[in-house]
N, C-alpha and C positions, 0 to 999 in steps of 0.2 A: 849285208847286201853290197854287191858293187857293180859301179856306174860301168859304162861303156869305155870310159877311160883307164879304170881301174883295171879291169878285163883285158886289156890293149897292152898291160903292161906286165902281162904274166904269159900272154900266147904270142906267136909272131904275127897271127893273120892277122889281114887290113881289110878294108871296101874295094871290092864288091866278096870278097868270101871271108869274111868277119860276120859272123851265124848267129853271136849271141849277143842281145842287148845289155842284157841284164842277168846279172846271177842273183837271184833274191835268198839262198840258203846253200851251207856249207857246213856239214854237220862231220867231223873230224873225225869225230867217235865212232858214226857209220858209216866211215867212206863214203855218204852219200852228198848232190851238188843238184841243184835246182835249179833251173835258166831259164830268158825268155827270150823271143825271136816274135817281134812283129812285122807281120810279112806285107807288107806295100808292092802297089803295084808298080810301084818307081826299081822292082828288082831286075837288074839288067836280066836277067836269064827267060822273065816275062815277053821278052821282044821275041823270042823265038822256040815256046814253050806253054802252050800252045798259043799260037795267034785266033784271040775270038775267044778263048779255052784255057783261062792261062791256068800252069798246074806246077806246084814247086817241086822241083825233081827230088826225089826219091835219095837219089844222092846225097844233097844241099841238107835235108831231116838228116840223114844220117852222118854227114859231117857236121852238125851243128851240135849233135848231142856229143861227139868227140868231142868236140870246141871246148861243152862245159867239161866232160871228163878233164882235159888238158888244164883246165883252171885248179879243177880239184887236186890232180896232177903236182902243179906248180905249188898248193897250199899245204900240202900235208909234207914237202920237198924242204919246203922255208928256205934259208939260204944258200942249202945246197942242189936248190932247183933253178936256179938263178940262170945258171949255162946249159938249160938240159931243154930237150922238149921230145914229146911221145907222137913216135911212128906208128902207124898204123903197119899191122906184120897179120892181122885176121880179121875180118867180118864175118859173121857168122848168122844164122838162123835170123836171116831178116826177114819182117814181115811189114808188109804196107795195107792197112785194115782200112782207110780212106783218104780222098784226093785233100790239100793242102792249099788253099787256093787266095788272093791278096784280101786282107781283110781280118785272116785267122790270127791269132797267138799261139804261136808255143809252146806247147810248157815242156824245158827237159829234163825228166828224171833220169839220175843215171848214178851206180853206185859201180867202187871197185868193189869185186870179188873176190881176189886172189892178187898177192906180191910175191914175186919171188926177184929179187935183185932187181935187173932191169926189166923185168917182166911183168905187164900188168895185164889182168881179166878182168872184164868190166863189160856188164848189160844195164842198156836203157833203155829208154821208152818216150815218143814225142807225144804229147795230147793236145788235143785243141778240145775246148768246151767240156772238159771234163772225161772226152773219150780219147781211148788209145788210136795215134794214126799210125803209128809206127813203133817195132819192137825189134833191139837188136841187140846179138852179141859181139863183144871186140875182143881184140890180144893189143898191146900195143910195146913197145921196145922204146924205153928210154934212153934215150943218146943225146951225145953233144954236139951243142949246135954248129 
């Protein structure tokens, strides 16, 4: 498991687009990373998203499940991921199956698929309450920072 600090020190992002609380699992052996994102209504992006209605953009899910790939990223990298961090180069086959709204948890599952060099494939998935709200594919390009 690791903290919110822990996490801070393997990705760049800060507040307000720092997506993951918590990573609760990190399993090496199957490329796969578990995350949590508690979604308050203190998120700036609620002042104007919807007003009355508030609904966490569609985007914010699907950079938050990056956020954990990029942890995962950094962990299977060890010290030679120290200088490196993963671009987004694809999104693919997104789907949004329900609204995300203050109150909810997160949960991101996401595994890599595919390495080739700097090249990573990788699909996840956001859930709240045990259902999928969101399903996507990525490409991502690791480079130096």
């Amino acid at each position: 498991m690791l903290t919110v600090n822990e996490i801070m020190e393997r990705i760049p992002h800060r507040y307000p687009f720092l997506l993951v609380d918590r990573i609760v699992e990190i399993d090496k052996e199957n490329n796969k990373v578990v995350g949590l994102k508690n979604v308050t209504i203190n998120e700036a992006c609620f002042q104007g998203h919807f007003p009355g209605h508030p609904i966490l953009p569609g985007v914010l899910i699907i950079e938050g499940i990056a956020q954990a790939l990029g942890v995962l990223v950094f962990e299977l990298a060890g010290e030679d991921g120290k200088d490196k961090v993963p671009y987004f180069a694809a999104v693919e086959d997104v789907k949004f199956k329900a609204p995300v709204r203050p109150g909810d948890q997160l949960v991101y599952e996401a595994q890599i698929i595919k390495q080739r060099r700097n090249i990573v494939k990788a699909e996840g998935v956001a859930k709240v309450d045990g259902k999928i709200v969101t399903e996507v594919k990525f490409t991502f390009s690791i480079m130096d920072k």
